[in-house]
C-alpha positions as a printed Julia matrix, in Angstrom:
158×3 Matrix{Float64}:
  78.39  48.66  115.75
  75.2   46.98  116.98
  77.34  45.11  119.46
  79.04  47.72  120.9
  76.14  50.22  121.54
  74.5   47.01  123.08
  77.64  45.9   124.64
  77.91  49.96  125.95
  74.44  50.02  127.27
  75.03  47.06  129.82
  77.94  47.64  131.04
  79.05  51.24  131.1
  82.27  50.47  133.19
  83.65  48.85  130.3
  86.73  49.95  128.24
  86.1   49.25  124.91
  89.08  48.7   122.55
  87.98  47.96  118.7
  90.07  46.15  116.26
  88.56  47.13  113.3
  88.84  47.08  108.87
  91.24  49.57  108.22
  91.82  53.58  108.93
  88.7   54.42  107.65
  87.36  57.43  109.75
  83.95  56.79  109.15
  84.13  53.5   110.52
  86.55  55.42  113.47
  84.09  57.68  114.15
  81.15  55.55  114.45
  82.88  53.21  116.58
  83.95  56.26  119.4
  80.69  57.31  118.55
  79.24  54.39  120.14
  81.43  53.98  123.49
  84.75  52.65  122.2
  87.7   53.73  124.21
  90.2   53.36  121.21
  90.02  51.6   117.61
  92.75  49.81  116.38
  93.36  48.74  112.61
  93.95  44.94  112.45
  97.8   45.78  110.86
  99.07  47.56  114.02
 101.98  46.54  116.18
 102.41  45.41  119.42
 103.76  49.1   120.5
 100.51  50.96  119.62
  98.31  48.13  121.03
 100.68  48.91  124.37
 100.33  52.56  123.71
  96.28  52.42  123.59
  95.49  49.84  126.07
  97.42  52.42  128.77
  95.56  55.17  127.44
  92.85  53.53  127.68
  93.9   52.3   130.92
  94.34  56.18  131.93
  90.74  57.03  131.17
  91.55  58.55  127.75
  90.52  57.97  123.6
  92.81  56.77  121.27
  92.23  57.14  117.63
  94.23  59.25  115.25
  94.17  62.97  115.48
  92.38  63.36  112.56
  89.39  61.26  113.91
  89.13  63.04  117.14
  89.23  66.65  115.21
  86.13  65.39  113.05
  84.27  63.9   115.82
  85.17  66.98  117.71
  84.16  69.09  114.59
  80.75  67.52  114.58
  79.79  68.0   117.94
  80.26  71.75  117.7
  79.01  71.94  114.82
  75.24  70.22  115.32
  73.35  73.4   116.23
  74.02  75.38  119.33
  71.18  75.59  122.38
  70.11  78.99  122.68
  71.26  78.54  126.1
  73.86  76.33  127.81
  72.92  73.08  128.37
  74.89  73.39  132.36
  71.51  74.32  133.56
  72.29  72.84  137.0
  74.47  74.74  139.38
  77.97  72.81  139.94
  79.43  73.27  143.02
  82.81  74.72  143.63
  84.25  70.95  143.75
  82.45  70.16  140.47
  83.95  73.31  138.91
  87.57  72.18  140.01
  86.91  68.69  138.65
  84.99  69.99  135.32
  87.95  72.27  134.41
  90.83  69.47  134.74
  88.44  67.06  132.73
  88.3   69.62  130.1
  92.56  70.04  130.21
  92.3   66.32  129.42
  93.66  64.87  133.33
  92.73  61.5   134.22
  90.51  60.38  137.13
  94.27  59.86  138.81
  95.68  62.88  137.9
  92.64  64.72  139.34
  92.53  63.49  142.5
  96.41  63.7   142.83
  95.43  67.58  142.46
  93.22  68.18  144.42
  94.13  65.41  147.18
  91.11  63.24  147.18
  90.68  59.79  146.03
  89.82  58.56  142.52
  86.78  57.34  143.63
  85.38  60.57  144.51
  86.57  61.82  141.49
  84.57  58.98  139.63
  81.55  60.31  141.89
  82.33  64.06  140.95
  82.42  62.6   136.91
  79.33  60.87  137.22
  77.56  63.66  138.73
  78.9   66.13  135.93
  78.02  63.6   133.33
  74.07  63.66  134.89
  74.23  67.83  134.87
  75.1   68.2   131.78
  73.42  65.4   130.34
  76.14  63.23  128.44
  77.05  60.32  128.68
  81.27  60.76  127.91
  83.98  62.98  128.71
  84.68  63.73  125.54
  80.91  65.56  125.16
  81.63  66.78  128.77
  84.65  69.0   127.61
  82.83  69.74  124.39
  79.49  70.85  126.3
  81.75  73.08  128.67
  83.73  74.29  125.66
  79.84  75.38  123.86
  79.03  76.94  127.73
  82.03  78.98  127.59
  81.8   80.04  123.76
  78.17  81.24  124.68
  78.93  83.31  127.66
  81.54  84.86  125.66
  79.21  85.16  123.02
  76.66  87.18  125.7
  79.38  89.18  126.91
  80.29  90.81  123.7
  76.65  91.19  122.76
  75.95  93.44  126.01
């Protein structure tokens, strides 16, 4: 895991895949965790290695369900800021961008919607990611998802 925080660190651009010792979800975990796109057990066939390197391709994670509902789980569940962590104002661009992150579109998909190219979007992404202060889209949507449940949370408390 060493090698791919180091491996992460450099060269941020990178799509990680991890062939890895088994289904264990630990291991899962810790691998996402630290940058990898997808993690594959050694034993898999030649469809899901097709199926993850184009979601990968696409700008998504693969791992089971059950791996992204834990890591998901733990993220909301370290303890909540007592106030969002958006503390930057997003522009009206950024809040078009941020809310098709969070319905899981790609960098394609996004700028297919709102008609600009998929460089921008990368440019709208990386300025989200700065924002909010993560460092994956994954903790983007889950960060937005936490800034939602809290203004909720203010609105009922009024």
């Amino acid at each position: 895991m060493e090698a791919l925080t180091t491996v992460r660190r450099s060269r941020q651009d990178l799509r990680l895949i991890v062939i890895g010792p088994g289904s264990d979800a630990e291991c899962m975990l810790r691998a996402i965790a630290g940058g990898a796109r997808a993690y594959l057990d050694p034993s898999c066939g030649q469809y899901e290695v097709k199926k993850a390197t184009e979601c990968v391709i696409e700008g998504y994670i693969w791992a089971t369900r059950r791996v992204l509902s834990i890591f998901i789980d733990r993220l909301l569940a370290q303890s909540l800021p007592t106030q969002s962590r958006i503390a930057m104002p997003l522009s009206p661009r950024e809040k078009q961008v941020l809310n098709l992150i969070t319905n899981g579109s790609s960098n394609r998909q996004i700028g297919e919607d709102l008609g600009i190219e998929e460089r921008t979007v990368k440019a709208y992404v990386s300025s989200l990611f700065r924002k909010v202060g993560v460092e994956n889209r994954v903790s983007l949507s889950v960060e937005t998802l936490r800034g939602s449940h809290l203004d909720k949370q203010r609105l009922r408390d009024s």
